[in-house]
C-alpha positions as CSV (number, residue, x, y, z in Angstrom):
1,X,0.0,0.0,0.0
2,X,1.1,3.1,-0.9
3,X,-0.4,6.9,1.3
4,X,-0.5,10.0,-0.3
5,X,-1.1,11.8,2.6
6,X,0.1,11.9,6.2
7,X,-2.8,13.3,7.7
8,X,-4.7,10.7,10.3
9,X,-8.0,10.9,8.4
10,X,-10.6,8.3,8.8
11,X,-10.1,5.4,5.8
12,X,-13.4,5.1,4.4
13,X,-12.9,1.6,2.5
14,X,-14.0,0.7,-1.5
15,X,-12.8,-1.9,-3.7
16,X,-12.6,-1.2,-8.1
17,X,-13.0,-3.7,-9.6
18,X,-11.7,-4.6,-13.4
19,X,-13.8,-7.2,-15.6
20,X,-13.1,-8.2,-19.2
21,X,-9.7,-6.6,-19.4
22,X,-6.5,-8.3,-20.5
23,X,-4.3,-9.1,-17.4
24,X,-2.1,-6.4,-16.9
25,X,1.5,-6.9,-18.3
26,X,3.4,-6.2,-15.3
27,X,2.2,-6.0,-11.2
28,X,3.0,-2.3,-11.1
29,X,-0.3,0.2,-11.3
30,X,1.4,4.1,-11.3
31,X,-0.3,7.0,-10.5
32,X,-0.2,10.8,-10.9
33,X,-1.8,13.1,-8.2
34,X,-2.4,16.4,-7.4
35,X,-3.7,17.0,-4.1
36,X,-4.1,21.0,-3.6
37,X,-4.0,21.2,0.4
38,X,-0.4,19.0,0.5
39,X,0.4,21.6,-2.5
40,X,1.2,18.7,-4.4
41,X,0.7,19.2,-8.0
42,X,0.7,16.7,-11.0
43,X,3.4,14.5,-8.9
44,X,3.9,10.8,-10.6
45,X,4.6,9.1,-6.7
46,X,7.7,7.7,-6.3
47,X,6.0,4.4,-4.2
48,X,3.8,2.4,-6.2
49,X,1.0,0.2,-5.7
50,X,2.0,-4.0,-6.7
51,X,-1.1,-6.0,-7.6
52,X,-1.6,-9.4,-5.6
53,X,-3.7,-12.0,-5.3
54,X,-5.5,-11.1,-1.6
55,X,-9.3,-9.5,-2.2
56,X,-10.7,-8.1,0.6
57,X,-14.2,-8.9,0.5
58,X,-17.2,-6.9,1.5
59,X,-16.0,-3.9,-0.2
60,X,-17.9,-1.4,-2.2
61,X,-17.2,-2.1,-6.3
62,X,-16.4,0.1,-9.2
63,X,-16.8,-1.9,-12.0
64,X,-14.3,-1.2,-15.0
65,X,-15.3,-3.3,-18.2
66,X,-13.4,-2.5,-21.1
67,X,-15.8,-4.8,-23.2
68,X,-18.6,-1.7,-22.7
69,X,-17.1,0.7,-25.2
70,X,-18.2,4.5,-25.9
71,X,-16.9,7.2,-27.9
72,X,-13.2,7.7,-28.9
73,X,-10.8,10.5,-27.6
74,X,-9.7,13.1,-30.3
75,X,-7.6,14.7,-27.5
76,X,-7.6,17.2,-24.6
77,X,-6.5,21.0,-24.4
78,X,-6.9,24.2,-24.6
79,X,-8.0,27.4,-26.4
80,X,-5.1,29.2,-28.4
81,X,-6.5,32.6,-28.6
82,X,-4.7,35.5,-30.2
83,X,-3.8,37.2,-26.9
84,X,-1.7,33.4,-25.7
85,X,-0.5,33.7,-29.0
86,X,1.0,37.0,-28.5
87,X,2.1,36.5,-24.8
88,X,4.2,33.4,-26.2
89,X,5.9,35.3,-29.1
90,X,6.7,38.3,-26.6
91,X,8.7,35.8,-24.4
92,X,12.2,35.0,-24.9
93,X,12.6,32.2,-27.4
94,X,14.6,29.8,-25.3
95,X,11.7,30.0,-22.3
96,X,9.0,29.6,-25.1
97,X,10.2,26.5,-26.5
98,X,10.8,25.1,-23.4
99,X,7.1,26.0,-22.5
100,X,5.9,24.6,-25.4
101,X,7.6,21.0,-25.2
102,X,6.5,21.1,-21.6
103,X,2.8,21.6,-23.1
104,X,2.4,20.0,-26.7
105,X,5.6,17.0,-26.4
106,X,4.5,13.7,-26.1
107,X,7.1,11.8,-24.1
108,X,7.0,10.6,-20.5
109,X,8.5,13.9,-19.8
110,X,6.1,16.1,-21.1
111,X,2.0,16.6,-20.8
112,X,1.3,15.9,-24.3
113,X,-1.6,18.4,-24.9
114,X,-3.4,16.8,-27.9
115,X,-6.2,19.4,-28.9
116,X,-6.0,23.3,-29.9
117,X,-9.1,25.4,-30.3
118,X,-8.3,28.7,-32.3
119,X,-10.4,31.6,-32.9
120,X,-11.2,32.1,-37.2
121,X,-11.0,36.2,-36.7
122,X,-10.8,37.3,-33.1
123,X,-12.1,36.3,-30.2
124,X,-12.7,38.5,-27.1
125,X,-9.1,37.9,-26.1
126,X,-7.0,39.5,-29.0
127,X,-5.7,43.0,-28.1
128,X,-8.0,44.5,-31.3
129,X,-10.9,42.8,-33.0
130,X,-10.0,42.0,-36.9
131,X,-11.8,39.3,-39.7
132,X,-9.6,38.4,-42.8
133,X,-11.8,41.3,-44.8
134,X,-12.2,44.3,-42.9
135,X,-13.4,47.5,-45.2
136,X,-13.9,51.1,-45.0
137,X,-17.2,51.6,-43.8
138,X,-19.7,51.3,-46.6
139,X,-17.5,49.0,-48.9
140,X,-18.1,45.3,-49.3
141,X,-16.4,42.4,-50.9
142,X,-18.5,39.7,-52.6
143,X,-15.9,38.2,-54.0
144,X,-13.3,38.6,-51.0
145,X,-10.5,39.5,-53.2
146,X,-9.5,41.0,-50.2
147,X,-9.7,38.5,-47.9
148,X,-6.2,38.0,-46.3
149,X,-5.1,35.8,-42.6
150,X,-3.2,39.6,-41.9
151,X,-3.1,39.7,-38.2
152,X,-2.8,36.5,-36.8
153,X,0.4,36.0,-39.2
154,X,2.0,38.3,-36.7
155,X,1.4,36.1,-33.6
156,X,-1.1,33.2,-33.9
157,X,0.8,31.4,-37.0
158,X,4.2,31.5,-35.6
159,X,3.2,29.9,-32.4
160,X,1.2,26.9,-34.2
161,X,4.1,26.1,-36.3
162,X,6.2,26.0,-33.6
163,X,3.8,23.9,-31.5
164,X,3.3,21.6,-34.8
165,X,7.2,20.9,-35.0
166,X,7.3,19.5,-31.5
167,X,3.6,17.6,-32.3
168,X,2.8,17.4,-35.8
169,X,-0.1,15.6,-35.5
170,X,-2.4,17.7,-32.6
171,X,-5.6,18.6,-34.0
172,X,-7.0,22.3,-34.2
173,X,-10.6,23.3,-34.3
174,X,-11.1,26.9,-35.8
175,X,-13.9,29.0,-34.1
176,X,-15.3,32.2,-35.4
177,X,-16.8,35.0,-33.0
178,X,-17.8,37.4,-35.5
179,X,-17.9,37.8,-39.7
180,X,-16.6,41.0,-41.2
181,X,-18.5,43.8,-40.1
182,X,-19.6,44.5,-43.5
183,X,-22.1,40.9,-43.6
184,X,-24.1,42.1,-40.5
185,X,-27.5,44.3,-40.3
186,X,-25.7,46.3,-37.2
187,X,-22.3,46.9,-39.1
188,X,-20.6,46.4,-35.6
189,X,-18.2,43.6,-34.2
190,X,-20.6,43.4,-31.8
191,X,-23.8,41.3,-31.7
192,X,-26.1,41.9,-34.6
193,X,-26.7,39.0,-37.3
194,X,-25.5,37.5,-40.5
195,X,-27.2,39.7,-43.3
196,X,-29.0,36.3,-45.3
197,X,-27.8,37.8,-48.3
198,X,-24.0,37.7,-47.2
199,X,-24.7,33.6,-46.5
200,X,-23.1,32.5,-49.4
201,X,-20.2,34.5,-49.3
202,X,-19.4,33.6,-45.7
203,X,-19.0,30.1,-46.9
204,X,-16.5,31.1,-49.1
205,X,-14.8,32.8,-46.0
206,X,-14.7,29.7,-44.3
207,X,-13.3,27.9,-47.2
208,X,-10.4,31.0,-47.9
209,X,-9.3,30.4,-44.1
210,X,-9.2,26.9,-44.1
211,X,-7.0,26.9,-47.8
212,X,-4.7,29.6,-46.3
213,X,-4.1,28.1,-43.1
214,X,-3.3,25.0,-45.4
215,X,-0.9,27.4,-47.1
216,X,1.0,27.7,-44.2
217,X,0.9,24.3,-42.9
218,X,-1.5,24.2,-40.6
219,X,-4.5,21.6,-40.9
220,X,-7.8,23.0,-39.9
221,X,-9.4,19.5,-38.7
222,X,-12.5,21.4,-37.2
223,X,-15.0,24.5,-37.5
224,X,-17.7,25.6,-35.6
225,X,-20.1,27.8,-36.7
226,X,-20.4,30.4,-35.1
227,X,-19.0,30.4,-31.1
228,X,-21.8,31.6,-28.4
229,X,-24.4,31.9,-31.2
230,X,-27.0,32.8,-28.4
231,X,-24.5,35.2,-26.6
232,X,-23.8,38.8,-28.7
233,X,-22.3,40.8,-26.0
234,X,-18.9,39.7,-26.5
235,X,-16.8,41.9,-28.3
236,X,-16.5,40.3,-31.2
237,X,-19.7,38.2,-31.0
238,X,-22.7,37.3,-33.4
239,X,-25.7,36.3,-32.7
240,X,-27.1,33.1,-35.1
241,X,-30.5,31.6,-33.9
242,X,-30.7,27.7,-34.5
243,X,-33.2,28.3,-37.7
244,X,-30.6,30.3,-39.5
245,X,-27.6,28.3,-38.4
246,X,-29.7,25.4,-40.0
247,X,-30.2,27.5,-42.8
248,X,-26.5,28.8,-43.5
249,X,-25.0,24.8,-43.0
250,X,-27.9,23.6,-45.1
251,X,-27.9,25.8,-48.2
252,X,-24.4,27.1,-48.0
253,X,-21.5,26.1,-45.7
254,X,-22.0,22.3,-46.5
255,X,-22.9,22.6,-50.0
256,X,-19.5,24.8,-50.6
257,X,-17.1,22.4,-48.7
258,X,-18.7,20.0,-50.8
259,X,-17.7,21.3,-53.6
260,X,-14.7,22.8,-52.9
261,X,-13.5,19.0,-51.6
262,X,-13.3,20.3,-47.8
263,X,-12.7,18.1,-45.6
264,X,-12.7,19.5,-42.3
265,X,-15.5,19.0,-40.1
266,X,-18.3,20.6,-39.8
267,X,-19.9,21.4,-36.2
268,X,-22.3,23.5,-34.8
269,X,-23.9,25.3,-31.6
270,X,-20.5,25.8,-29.2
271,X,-22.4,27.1,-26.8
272,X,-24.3,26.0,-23.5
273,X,-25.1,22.8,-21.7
274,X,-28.6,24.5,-21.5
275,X,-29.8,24.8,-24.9
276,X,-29.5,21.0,-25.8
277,X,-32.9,21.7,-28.2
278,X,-30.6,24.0,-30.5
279,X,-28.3,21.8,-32.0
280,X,-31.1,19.0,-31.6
281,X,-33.3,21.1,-34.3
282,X,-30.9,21.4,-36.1
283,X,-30.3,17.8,-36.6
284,X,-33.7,17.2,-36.8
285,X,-32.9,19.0,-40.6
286,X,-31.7,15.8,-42.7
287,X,-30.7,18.2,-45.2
288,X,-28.5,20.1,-42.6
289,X,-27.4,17.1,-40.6
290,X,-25.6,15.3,-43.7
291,X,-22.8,17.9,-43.7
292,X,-22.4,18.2,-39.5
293,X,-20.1,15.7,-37.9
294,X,-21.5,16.8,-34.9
295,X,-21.9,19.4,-31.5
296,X,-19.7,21.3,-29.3
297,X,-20.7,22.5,-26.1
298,X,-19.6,24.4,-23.2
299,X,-20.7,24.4,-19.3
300,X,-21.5,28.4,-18.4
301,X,-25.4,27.5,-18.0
302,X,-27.2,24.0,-17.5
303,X,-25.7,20.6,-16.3
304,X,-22.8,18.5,-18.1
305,X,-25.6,15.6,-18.1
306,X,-27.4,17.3,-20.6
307,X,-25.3,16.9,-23.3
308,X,-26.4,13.3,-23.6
309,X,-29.9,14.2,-24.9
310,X,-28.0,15.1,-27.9
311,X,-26.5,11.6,-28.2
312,X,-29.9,10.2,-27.6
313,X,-31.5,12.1,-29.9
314,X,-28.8,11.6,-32.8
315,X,-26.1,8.8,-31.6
316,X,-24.5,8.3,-34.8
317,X,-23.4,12.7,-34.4
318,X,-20.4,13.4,-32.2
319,X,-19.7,15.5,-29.3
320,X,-17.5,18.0,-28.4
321,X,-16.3,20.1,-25.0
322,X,-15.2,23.4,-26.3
323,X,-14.5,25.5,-23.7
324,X,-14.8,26.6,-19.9
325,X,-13.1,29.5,-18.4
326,X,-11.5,29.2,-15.1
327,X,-11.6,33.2,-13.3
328,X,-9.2,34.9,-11.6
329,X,-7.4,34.5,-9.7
330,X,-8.2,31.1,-9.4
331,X,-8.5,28.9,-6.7
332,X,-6.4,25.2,-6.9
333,X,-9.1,23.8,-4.8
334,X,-12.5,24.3,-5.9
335,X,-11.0,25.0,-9.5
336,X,-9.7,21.7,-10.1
337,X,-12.6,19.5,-8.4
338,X,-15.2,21.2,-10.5
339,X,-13.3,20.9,-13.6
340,X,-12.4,17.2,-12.9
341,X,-15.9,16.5,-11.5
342,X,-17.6,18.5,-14.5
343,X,-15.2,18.3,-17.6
344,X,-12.7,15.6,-17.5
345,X,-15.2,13.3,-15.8
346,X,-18.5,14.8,-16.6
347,X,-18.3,15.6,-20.5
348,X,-16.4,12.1,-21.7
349,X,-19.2,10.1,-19.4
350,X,-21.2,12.4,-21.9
351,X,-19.8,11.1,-24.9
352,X,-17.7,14.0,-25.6
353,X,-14.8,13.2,-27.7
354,X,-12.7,16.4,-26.5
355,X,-12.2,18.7,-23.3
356,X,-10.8,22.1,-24.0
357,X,-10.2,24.1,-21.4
358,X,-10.2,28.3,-22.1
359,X,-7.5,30.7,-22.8
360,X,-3.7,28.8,-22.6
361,X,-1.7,31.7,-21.4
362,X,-2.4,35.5,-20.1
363,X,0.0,38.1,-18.4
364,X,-0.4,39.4,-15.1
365,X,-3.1,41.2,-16.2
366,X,-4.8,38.7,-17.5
367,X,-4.3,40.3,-20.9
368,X,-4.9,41.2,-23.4
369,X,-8.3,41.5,-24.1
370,X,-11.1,43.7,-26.6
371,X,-12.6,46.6,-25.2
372,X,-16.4,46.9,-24.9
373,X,-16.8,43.1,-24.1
374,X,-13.6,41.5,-23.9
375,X,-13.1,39.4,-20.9
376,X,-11.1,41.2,-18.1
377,X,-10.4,38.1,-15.6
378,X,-10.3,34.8,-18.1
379,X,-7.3,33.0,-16.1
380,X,-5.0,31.4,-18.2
381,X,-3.8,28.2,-18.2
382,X,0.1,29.4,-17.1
383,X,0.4,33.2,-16.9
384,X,3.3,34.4,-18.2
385,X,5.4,37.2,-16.3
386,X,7.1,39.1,-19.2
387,X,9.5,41.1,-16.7
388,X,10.6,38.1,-15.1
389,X,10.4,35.8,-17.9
390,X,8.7,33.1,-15.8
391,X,5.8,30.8,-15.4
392,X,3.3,30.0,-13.5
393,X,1.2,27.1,-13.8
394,X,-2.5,27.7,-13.2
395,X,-5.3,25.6,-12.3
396,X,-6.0,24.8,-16.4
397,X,-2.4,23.6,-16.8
398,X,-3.2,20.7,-14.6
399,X,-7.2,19.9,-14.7
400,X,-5.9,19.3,-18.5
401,X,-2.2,17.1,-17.9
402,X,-4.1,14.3,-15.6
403,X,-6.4,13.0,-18.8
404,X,-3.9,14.5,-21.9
405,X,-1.0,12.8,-21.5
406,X,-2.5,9.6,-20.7
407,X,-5.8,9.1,-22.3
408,X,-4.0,9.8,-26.0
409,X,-6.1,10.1,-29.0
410,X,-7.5,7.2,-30.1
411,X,-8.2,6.1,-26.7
412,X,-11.9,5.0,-26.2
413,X,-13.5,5.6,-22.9
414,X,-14.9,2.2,-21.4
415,X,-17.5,1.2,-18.7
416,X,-17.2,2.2,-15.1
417,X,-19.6,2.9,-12.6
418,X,-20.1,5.7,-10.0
419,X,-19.8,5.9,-6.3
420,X,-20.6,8.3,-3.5
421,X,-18.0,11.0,-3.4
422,X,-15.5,9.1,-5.8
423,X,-16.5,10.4,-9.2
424,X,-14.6,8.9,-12.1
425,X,-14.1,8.0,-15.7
426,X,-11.9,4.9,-17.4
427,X,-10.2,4.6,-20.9
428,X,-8.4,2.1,-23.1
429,X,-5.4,3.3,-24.5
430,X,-4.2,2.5,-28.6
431,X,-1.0,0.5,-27.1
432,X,-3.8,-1.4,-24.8
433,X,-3.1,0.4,-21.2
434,X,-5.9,1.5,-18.8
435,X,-6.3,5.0,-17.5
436,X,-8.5,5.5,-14.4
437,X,-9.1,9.4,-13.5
438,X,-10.4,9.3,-10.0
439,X,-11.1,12.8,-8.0
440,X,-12.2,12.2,-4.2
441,X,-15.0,14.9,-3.4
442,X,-14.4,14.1,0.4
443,X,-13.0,15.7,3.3
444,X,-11.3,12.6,4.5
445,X,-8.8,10.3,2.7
446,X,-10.5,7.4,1.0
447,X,-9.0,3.8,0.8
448,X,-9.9,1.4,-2.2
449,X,-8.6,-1.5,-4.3
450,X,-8.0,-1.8,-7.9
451,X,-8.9,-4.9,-8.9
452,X,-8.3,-7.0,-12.4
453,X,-8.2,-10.3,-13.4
454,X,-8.5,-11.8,-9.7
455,X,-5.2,-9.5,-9.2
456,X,-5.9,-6.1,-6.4
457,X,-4.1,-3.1,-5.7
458,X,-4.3,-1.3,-2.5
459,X,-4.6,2.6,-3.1
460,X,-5.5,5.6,-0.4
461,X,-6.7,9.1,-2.4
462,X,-6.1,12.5,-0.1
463,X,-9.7,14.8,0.3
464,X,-10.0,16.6,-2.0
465,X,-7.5,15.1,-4.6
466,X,-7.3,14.5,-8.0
467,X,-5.4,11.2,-9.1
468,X,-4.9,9.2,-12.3
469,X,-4.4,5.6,-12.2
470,X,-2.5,3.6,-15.3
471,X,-1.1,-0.2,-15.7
């Protein structure tokens, strides 16, 4: 038996059990914890658990049956946005690359973050708000012989290449929070709504972005629509109702990848667990549902649970966990339970294929950020301290390392089931290893047994603790 805590807590006893898996290869289960109060923090333990053949009966049971298979991993991460982007590039090179193998490498050393979410145009956290067509007021571009990737060549592109040279094969999603001002009945960055008549050319726009990005090497697996379609306060923001998002994916954006020989996915809604009914009707449009791989969701309103009526309603669609923001300053604690409890846990129980935490990096500051609706306290996953060209590593950076550098892509999540206070979630790794994520919701330590193939491990979890399990 190995402790991970010297407090003299109570030892509330459970027993997990493993059914229909291969025996392991060796007797050694490792594990990675992070236990706030001990400020211990992603720490692989230097004593390890050895499986024998002694059960201790009358336990509670987690069952773990790898023959109960669900949805496949595409990977776990976090949101690029412009303003990381720039806070990378304005460090010195030597510290960024060594952030950026810390982050993206996929060795034992490293976290291996699998999955980038990028912003097509700004998002609330670039220093300015820009599209790929911006015009003098009045002017328009139907034929977007204007349209050019301009800004984000300056700070966004860099960075990606650099992070695709250390992992060329992480997967990016491409969000957009606003068209060029120039398609919208308000004519502002603002809110407002896609004039209809501008429909057709803002699926050329999508197709220009994705072909450029190509042009410099970067492979856009992954659009969404439109991000927060049913939030236009956001500066930029738009605001698409489901009938017209059905409308633009139906008549326009999945016709023209179709015939442009786009590839890259299609999916809609990225917006709250509340609003299940939106992406729904949209599905419910057979016309509009042969172009969408599937939905993306995030967690500011409604329950993670929720996200499963989508699956119900249309199982052969995917899902996707976009984003949730962690605020500053952050709290190790309560941050990473919920998180665990709600994302790494909550959305893949949900069938969601990714979790993607917000912004990767701020400053100090928590900048940069837009003016008249950019967000002033979006905590990023390290902050970066340009005067003393050093990191810290925020509550994000680890919520994200205990399921991404384990649970790979390609991993499926298999069958486990729930008890009291030890919320969890199990996967099957390509190369055939098992990944348990475990987070104790308790005040007291909890003791348990990992059990497989007639073999058990004695474990103990800290309160509060977040550990991940792999043999």
């Amino acid at each position: 038996m190995f402790v991970f805590s010297k407090k003299t807590a109570a030892i509330v006893t459970v027993s997990l059990l493993v059914t229909g898996l291969a025996a392991p290869k060796n007797n050694i289960l490792e594990s990675w914890v992070t236990d706030p109060s001990q400020q211990v923090f992603f720490k692989k333990r230097s004593s390890v658990a050895a499986f024998s053949g002694k059960a201790n009966p009358g336990n509670a049971v987690i069952l773990v049956d790898d023959k109960t298979r669900y949805q496949s991993i595409d990977g776990f991460g976090f949101s690029l946005t412009g303003g990381s982007a720039l806070n990378l590039m304005k460090m010195k090179a030597s510290s960024r690359a060594a952030l950026l193998k810390e982050l993206f490498a996929t060795d034992q050393a490293h976290i291996g973050t699998s999955y980038l979410r990028i912003s097509l145009g700004a998002s609330d956290l670039d220093e300015k708000v820009f599209s790929y067509d911006d015009l003098p007021t009045g002017e328009t571009d139907p034929e977007l012989k204007k349209f050019d990737l301009g800004y984000d060549k300056q700070y966004l592109i860099p960075v990606l290449k650099e992070i695709l040279r250390i992992n060329p094969s992480i997967r990016i999603m491409a969000s957009p929070w606003s068209p060029p001002v120039w398609m919208k009945n308000n004519k502002d960055t603002r809110g407002g709504n896609l004039l209809k008549e501008w429909y057709p050319v803002y699926a050329q726009y999508f197709i220009k972005y994705i072909q450029a990005m190509k042009q410099q090497g970067i492979r856009i697996d992954a659009v969404t629509v439109q991000n927060e379609p049913l939030h236009p306060g956001n500066n930029p923001s738009l605001q698409m109702l489901a009938p017209d998002q059905a409308e633009f994916v139906r008549d326009h954006l999945g016709p023209a990848f179709a015939k442009a020989g786009v590839k890259t996915k299609i999916i809609i809604y990225d917006h709250n667990a509340d609003r299940p009914d939106y992406p729904i009707s949209i599905l419910n449009d057979a016309a509009a549902r042969k172009y969408i791989d599937g939905s993306a969701f995030h967690l500011y309103g409604g329950t993670v649970d929720a996200i499963s009526s989508v699956h119900a309603a249309h199982p052969d669609k995917n899902l996707y966990f976009t984003e949730q923001w962690v605020g500053a300053p952050g709290n190790y604690q309560t941050d990473i339970s919920w998180h665990v409890e709600n994302l790494v846990i909550g959305a893949t129980r949900n069938w969601c294929k990714t979790v993607l935490e917000w912004n990767l990096a701020s400053d100090t500051a928590y900048r940069p950020f837009t003016d008249r609706g950019g967000c002033t306290s979006c905590l990023g996953a390290v902050t970066i301290d340009q005067a003393q060209d050093r990191v810290k590593r925020n509550p994000a950076y680890y919520i994200i390392a205990h399921a991404a550098k384990f649970a790979r892509p390609g991993s499926v999540r298999i069958a486990s089931n729930l008890l009291d206070g030890l919320p969890n979630v199990a996967f099957k790794t390509l190369a055939g290893k098992y990944v348990l994520v475990v987070l104790n919701k308790q005040d007291t330590a909890r003791n348990f047994t990992i059990r497989c193939n007639g073999r058990f491990a004695d474990v103990v979890i800290p309160a509060g603790a977040t550990v991940t399990y792999t043999w």
